[in-house]
Steps between C-alpha positions, in 0.01 A plus 500: 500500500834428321585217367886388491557259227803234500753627214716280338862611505651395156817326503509411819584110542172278588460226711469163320101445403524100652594637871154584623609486849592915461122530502469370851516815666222643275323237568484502874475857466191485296371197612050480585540928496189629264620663217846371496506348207575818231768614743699110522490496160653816463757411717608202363468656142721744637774216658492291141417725267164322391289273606669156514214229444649282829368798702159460449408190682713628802306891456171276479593308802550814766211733381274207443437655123399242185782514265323570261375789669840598560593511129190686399623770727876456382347544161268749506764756617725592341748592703521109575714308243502080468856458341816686526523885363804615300768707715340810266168513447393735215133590522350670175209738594143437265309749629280698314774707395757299419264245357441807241845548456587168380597337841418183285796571244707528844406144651529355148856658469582331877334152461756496140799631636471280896339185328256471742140579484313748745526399823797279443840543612796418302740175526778668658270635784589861411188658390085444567281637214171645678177726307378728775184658524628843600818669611454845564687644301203605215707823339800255426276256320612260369689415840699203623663426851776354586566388872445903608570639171239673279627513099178723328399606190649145319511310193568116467839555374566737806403244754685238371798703483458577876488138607774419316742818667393290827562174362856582392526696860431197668722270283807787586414445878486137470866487419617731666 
């Protein structure tokens, strides 16, 4: 069986986290069906871009889930996220073989240059810091991704110098 997944399309304009009432249509869709539940909340991950906390009561409501059942499945995947992601999320690979090519040195570099800690995204919404068990991508090690692109075989300094080619990319299109 395959699975489809929701994707998130970055930079795309999202509806306003208060107006719950673009969730009624999931809702009713989903609403007493068995196994509904992972599916609605990938749908209405996919329509805000996270999980918005005024959705949980209402996702409780129609598939007659606990909340708190509902967030320990929102959190224990982790394709599920609670607050807003960055429009680019850069995702550090620590498998084994990155983690023995100093994927550490390349989160450190990140979490100094963004500001943010892993896992957090940065002020101006551009970038999501994330560790990630594995990648893929083993003979580039150590390996980073960016949206779809893979940067291998990095240092600290490297990485930061990428994000920051996208940052000033970004600030060219923003006044343009």
């Amino acid at each position: 069986m395959r699975i489809h997944r929701n994707q998130i399309v970055r930079g795309e304009e999202r509806p306003d986290e208060s107006d719950m009432t673009l969730i009624t249509p999931l809702l009713a869709k989903y609403r007493g069906k068995r196994g509904g539940l992972i599916p609605l909340l990938q749908s209405t991950q996919h329509l805000y871009g996270y999980l918005p906390p005024a959705a949980f009561p209402l996702i409780s409501e129609a598939t007659g889930v606990a909340q708190s059942e509902i967030y320990g499945v929102a959190t224990f995947y982790a394709q599920f996220r609670l607050h807003p992601a960055g429009k680019h999320i850069v995702k550090v690979c620590h498998g084994t073989a990155c983690h023995v090519q100093n994927a550490r040195d390349v989160t450190e570099a990140l979490v100094e240059a963004l500001g943010v800690p892993d896992g957090g995204t940065t002020p101006d919404g551009l970038f999501t810091l994330e560790s990630v068990a594995c990648l893929g991508c083993c003979s580039l090690a150590p390996v980073m991704m960016i949206g779809e692109s893979t940067y291998g075989k990095l240092t600290g300094s490297e990485a930061v110098r990428i994000v920051k080619e996208i940052r000033i990319k970004e600030s060219r299109e923003k006044q343009d």
